[in-house]
PATORDO-482000 format. One record per residue (C-alpha): residue in one letter; x, y, z; chain. Coordinates in nm, 2 decimals. Layout:
REM residues N
<type = a&u = X&v = Y&w = Z&mol = A>
...
END
This chain:
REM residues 135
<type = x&u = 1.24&v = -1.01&w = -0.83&mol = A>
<type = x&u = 1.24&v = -1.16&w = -0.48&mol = A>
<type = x&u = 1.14&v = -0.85&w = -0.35&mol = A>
<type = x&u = 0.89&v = -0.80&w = -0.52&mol = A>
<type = x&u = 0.68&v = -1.15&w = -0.43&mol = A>
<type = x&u = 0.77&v = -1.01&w = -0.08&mol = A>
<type = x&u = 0.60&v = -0.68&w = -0.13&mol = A>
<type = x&u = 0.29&v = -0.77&w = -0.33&mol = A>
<type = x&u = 0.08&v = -0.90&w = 0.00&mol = A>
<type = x&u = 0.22&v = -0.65&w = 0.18&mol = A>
<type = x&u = 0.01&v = -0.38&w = -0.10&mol = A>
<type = x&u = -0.28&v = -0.60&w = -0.11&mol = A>
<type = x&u = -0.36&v = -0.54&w = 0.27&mol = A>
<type = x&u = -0.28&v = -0.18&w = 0.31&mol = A>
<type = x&u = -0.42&v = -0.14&w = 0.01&mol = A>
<type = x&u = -0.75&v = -0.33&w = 0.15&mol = A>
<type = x&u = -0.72&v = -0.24&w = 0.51&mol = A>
<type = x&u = -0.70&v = 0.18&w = 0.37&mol = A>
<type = x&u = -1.07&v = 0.14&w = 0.20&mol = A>
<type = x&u = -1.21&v = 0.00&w = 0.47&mol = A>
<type = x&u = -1.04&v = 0.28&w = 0.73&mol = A>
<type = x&u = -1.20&v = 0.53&w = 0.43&mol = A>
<type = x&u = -1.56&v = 0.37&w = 0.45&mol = A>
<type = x&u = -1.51&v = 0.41&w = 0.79&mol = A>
<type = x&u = -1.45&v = 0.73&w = 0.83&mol = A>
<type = x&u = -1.72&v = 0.83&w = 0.55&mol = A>
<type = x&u = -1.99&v = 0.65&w = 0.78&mol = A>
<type = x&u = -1.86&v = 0.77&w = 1.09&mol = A>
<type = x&u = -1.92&v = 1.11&w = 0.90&mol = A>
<type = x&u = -2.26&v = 1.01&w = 0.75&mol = A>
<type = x&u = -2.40&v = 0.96&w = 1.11&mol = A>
<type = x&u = -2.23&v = 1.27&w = 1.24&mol = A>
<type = x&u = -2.34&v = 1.46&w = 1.03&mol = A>
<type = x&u = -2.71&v = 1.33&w = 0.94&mol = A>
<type = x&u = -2.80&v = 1.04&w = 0.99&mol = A>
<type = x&u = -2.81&v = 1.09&w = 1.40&mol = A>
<type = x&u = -3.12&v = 1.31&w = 1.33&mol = A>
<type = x&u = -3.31&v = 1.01&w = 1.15&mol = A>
<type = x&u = -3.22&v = 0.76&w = 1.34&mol = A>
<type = x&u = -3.38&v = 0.60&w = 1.71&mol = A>
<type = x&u = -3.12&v = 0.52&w = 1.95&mol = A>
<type = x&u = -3.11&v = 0.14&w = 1.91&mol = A>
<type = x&u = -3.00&v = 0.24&w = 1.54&mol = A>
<type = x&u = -2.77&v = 0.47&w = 1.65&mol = A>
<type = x&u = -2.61&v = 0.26&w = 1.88&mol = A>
<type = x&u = -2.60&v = -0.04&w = 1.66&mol = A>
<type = x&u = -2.42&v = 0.23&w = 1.37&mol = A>
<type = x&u = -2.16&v = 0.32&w = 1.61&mol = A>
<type = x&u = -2.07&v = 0.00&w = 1.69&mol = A>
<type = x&u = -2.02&v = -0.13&w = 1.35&mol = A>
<type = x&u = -1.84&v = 0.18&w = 1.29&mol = A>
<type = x&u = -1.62&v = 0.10&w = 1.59&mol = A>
<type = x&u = -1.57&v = -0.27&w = 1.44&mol = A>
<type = x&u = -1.49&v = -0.17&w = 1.10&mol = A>
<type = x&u = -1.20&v = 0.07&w = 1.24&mol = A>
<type = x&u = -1.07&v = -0.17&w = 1.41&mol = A>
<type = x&u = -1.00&v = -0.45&w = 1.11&mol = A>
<type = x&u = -0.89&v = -0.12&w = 0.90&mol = A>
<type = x&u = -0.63&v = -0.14&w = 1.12&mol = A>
<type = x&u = -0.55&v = -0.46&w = 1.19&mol = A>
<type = x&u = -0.56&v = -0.50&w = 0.79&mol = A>
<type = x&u = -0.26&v = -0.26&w = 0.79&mol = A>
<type = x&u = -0.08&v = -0.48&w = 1.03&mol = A>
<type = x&u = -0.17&v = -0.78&w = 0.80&mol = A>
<type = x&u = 0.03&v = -0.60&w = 0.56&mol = A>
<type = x&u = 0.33&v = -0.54&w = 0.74&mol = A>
<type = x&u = 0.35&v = -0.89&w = 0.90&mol = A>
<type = x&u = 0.23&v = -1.08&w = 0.60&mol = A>
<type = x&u = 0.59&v = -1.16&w = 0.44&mol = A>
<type = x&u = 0.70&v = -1.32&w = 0.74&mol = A>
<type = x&u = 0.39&v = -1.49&w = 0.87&mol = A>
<type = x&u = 0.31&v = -1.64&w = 0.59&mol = A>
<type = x&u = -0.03&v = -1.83&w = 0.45&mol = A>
<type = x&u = -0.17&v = -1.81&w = 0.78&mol = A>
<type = x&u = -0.13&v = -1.43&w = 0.81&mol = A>
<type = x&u = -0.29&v = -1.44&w = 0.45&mol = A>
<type = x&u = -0.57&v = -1.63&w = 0.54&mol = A>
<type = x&u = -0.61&v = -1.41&w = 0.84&mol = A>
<type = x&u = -0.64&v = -1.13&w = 0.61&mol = A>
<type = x&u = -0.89&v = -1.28&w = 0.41&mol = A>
<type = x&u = -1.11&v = -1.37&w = 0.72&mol = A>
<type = x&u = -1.12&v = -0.97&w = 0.83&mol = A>
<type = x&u = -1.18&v = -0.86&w = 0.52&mol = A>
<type = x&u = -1.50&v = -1.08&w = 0.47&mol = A>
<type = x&u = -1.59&v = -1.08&w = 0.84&mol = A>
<type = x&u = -1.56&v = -0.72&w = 0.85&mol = A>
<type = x&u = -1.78&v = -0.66&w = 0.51&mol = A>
<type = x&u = -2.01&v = -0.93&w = 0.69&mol = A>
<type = x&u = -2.06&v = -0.78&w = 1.00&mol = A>
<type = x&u = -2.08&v = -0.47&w = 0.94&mol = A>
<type = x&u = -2.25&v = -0.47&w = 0.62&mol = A>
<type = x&u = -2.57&v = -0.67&w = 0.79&mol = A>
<type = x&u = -2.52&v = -0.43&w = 1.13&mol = A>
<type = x&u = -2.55&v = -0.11&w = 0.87&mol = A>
<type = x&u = -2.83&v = -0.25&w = 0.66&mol = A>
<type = x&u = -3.05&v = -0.33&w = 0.97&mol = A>
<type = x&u = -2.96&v = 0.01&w = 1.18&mol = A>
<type = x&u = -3.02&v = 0.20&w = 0.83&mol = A>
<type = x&u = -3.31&v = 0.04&w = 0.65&mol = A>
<type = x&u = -3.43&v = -0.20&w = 0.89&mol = A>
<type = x&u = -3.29&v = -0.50&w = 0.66&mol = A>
<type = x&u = -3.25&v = -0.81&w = 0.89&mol = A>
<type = x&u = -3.00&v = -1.04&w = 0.70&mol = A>
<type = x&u = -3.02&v = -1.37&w = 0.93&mol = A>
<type = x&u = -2.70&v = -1.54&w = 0.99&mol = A>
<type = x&u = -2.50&v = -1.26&w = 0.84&mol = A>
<type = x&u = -2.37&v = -1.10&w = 1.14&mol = A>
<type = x&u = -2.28&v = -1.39&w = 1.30&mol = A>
<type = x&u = -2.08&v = -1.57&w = 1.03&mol = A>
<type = x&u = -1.87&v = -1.21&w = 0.97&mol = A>
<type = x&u = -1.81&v = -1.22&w = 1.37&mol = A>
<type = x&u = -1.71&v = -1.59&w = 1.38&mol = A>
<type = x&u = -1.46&v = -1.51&w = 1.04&mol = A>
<type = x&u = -1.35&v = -1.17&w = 1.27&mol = A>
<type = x&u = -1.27&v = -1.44&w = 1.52&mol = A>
<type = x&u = -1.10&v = -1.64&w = 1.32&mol = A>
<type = x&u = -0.91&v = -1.41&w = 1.20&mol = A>
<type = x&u = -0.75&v = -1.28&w = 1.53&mol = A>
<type = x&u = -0.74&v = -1.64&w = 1.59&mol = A>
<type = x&u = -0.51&v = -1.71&w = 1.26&mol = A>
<type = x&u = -0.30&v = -1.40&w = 1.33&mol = A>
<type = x&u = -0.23&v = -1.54&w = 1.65&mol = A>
<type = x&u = -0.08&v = -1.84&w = 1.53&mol = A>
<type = x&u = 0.07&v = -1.70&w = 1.29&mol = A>
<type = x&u = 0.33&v = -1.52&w = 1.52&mol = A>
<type = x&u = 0.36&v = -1.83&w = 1.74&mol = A>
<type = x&u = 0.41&v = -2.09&w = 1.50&mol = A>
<type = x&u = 0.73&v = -2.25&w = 1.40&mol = A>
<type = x&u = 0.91&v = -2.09&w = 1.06&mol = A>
<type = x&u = 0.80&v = -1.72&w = 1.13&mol = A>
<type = x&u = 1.06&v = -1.52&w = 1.06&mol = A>
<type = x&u = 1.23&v = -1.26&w = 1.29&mol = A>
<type = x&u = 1.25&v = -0.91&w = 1.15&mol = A>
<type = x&u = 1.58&v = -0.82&w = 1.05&mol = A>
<type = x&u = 1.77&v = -0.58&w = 1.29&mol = A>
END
């Protein structure tokens, strides 16, 4: 039973962190193969770095996972504040380089959460009650 509690944030984040790393790749694929052709260079360049910011916090996601059982809420909380930044962000960086949708204050409040988040995970490793991997 106790391993189980253990486990279940562990899921959630790979879980989480794997559809992002799958949109990613799908976009990345999109603009490879298509989009390039239809698109100026500022769009371009504003694609691929969203693309390059979303792969990142895929990543980092999967790390939530693996620390989150001994870094506790903070880890959690750091989670939460990638995923959301990362749909943020990158969702108001795709909908301006693709349709020419400005979403004010969009960006910035998913890169301020992305912050935060690094921020959290930070902390989270420093602060006092992390637990120590087994070895």
């Amino acid at each position: 039973m106790a391993c189980e509690k253990v486990e279940a944030p562990t899921r959630v984040w790979v879980g989480v962190g794997s559809f992002i790393g799958l949109g990613a790749v799908a976009m990345a694929a999109a603009v490879a193969h298509g989009l390039s052709a239809r698109l100026d260079a500022a769009a371009l360049a504003m694609t691929r770095s969203a693309l390059q910011i979303q792969g990142w916090h895929a990543l980092v996601l999967l790390f939530v996972g693996l620390w989150a059982a001994r870094g506790g809420a903070l880890v959690r909380l750091a989670g939460a504040a990638f995923v959301g930044g990362t749909l943020l962000f990158c969702g108001a960086v795709y909908s301006l380089a693709l349709f020419g949708l400005h979403l004010p204050l969009v960006a910035p409040t998913g890169g301020v959460l992305l912050m935060l988040g690094w921020l959290l995970l930070g902390i989270s490793a420093f602060r006092p009650g992390s637990r120590e991997p087994p070895l």
